[in-house]
C-alpha positions as CSV (number, residue, x, y, z in Angstrom):
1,X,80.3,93.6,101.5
2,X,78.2,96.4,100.1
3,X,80.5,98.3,98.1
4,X,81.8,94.9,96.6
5,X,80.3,92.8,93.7
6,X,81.2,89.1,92.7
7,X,80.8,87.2,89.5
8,X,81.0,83.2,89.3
9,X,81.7,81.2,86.1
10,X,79.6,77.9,86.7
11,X,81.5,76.1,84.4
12,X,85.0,76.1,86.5
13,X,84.2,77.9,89.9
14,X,86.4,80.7,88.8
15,X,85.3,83.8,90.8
16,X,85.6,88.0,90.3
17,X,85.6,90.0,93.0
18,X,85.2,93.6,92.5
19,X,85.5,97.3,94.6
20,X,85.4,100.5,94.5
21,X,89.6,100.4,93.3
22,X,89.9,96.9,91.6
23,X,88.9,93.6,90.1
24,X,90.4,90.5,90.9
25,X,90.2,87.0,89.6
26,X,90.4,83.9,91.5
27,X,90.9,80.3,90.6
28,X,88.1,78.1,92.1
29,X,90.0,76.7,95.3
30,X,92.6,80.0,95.4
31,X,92.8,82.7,98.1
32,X,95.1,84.7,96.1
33,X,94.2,86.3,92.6
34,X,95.7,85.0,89.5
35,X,94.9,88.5,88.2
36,X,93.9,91.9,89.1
37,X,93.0,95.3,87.5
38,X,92.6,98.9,88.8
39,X,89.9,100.5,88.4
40,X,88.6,103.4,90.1
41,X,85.3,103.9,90.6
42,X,82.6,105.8,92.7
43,X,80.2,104.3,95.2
44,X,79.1,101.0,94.1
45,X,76.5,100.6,96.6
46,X,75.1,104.0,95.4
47,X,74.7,102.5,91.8
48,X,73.0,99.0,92.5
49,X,69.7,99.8,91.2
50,X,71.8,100.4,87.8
51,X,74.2,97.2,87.9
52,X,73.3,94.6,90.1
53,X,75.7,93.2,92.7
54,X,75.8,89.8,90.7
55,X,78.2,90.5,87.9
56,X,77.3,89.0,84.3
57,X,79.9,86.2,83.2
58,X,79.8,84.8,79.7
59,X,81.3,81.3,80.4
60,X,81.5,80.2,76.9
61,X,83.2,83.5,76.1
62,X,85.1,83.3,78.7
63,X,84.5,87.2,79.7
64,X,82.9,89.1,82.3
65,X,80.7,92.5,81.9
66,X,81.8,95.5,84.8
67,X,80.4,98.7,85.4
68,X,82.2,101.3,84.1
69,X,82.0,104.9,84.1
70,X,79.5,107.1,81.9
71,X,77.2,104.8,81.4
72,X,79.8,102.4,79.6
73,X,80.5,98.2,80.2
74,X,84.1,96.9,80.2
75,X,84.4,93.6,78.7
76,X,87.3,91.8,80.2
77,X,88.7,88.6,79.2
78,X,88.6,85.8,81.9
79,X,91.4,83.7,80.3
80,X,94.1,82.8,83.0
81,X,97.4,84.2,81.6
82,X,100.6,81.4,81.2
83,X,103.0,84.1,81.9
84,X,103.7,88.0,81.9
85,X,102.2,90.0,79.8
86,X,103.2,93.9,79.1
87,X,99.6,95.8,79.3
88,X,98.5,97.1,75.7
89,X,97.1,100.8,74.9
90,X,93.6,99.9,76.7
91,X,95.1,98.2,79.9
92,X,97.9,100.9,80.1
93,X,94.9,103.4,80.3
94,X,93.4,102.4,82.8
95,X,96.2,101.5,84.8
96,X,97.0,105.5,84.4
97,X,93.8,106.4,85.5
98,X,93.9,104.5,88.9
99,X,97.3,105.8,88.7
100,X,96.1,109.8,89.0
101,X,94.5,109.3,92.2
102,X,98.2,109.7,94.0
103,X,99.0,112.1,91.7
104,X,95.8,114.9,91.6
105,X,96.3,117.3,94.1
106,X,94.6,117.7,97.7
107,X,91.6,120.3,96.6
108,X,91.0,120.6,100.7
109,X,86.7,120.2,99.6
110,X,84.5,117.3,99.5
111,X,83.6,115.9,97.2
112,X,87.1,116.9,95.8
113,X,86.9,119.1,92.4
114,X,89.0,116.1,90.7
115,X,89.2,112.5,91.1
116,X,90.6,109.6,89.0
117,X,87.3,109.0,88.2
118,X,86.6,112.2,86.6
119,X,88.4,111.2,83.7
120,X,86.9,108.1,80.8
121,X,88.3,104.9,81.0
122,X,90.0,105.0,77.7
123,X,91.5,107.6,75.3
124,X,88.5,110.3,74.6
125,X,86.7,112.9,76.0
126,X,83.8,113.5,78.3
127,X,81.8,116.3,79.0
128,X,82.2,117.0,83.2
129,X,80.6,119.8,85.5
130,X,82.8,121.0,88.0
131,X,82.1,122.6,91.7
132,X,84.4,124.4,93.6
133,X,83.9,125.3,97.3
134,X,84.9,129.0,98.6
135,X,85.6,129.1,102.9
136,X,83.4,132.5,102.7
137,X,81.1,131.6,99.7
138,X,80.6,128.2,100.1
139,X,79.6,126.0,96.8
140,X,79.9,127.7,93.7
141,X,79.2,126.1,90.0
142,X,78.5,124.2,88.2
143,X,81.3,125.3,85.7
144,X,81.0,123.1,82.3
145,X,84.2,121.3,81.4
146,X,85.5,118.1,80.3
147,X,87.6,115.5,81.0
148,X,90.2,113.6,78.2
149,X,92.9,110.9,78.2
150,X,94.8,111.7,74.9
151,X,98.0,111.0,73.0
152,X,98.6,107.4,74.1
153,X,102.1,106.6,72.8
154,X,103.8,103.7,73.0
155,X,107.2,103.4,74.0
156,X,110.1,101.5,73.0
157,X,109.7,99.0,74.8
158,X,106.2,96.2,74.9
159,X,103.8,97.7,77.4
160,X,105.7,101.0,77.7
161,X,102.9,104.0,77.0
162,X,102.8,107.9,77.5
163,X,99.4,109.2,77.7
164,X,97.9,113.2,78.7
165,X,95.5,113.4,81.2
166,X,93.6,116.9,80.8
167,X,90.7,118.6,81.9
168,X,89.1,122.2,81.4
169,X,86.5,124.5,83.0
170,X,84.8,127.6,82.4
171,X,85.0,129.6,85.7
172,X,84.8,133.0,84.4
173,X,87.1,132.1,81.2
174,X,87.8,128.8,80.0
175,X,90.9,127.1,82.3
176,X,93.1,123.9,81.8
177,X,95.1,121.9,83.2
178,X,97.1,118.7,81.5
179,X,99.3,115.9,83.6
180,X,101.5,113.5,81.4
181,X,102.0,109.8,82.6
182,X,104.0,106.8,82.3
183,X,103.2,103.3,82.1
184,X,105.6,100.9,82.6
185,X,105.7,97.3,81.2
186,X,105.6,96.7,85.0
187,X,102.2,98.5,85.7
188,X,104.0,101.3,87.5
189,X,103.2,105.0,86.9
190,X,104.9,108.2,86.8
191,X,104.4,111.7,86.0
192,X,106.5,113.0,83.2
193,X,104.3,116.5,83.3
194,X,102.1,118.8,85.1
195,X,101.0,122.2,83.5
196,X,98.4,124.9,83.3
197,X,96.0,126.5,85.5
198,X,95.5,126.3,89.1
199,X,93.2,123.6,90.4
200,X,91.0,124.9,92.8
């Protein structure tokens, strides 16, 4: 239970559950979530000193407070939903993001040069450092770069969204690489795109 971290709302038992990959809610006397979202994230044992296994809930609010990447806090709405809802811009996002994880190629190094993670939680950029391992050099970097999700489009249909996943580094001249993803109103994702320079 060390890479997990749970938040309880005192007023109606309601529990969050989070890992490393997702954060579930759960009706006081449920074993199944009402409601669940990816997200992707590193160690969270390695960051308790920073956010404390207890997770903040506003009960009068009705939200909860999760660690997010970068130094950033995701506000997420405790309120049960009555029925389906198609994800909006935000929610599409990060469902991409988790998404990536299937989709990033095998970099044969660990820690891998890309993860989900490497990219922000929402449409924007982020300034990353990248390392790349050699078989007769060994570690080599860092190499300055960043990280964006840009270009969230919505479709046609509610909860439909397009979005460009890119990152660059400067490893001896400056190098990028973009994929473009689909979310469905279903929470499904696809790739649409995958261009530029070789990952390493």
């Amino acid at each position: 239970l060390s890479e997990n971290r749970i938040g309880v709302d005192h007023t109606t038992g309601e529990m969050l559950l989070m890992t490393n990959v997702r954060v579930e809610a759960f009706a006081s006397d449920a074993m199944q979530p009402y409601a669940q979202l990816p997200l992707v994230s590193g160690s969270l044992e390695a960051s308790a000193a920073i956010f404390p296994w207890l997770l903040p809930i506003d009960a009068s609010a009705g939200r909860a407070y999760l660690p997010g990447a970068d130094n950033t806090i995701l506000i997420v709405s405790l309120a049960r939903p009555k029925s389906h809802a198609a994800p909006n811009a935000a929610t599409a996002a990060l469902i991409a993001r988790a998404g990536m994880a299937k989709l990033l190629p095998d970099t044969n190094q660990d820690p891998p040069f890309i993860t989900a993670q490497t990219f922000p939680l929402d449409a924007g950029t982020v300034t990353r450092h990248y390392f790349i391992h050699y078989s007769d050099l060994g570690w080599k970097g860092p190499y300055a770069g960043t990280a964006s999700i840009s270009g969230v489009t919505a479709g046609a249909t509610p909860g439909d969204y397009t979005m460009t996943f890119t990152i660059t580094w400067n490893q001896l001249f400056l190098r990028q690489h973009s994929w473009t993803v689909e979310v469905t109103p279903d929470g499904r994702t696809h790739l649409r795109a995958d261009s530029g320079d070789a990952i390493p």
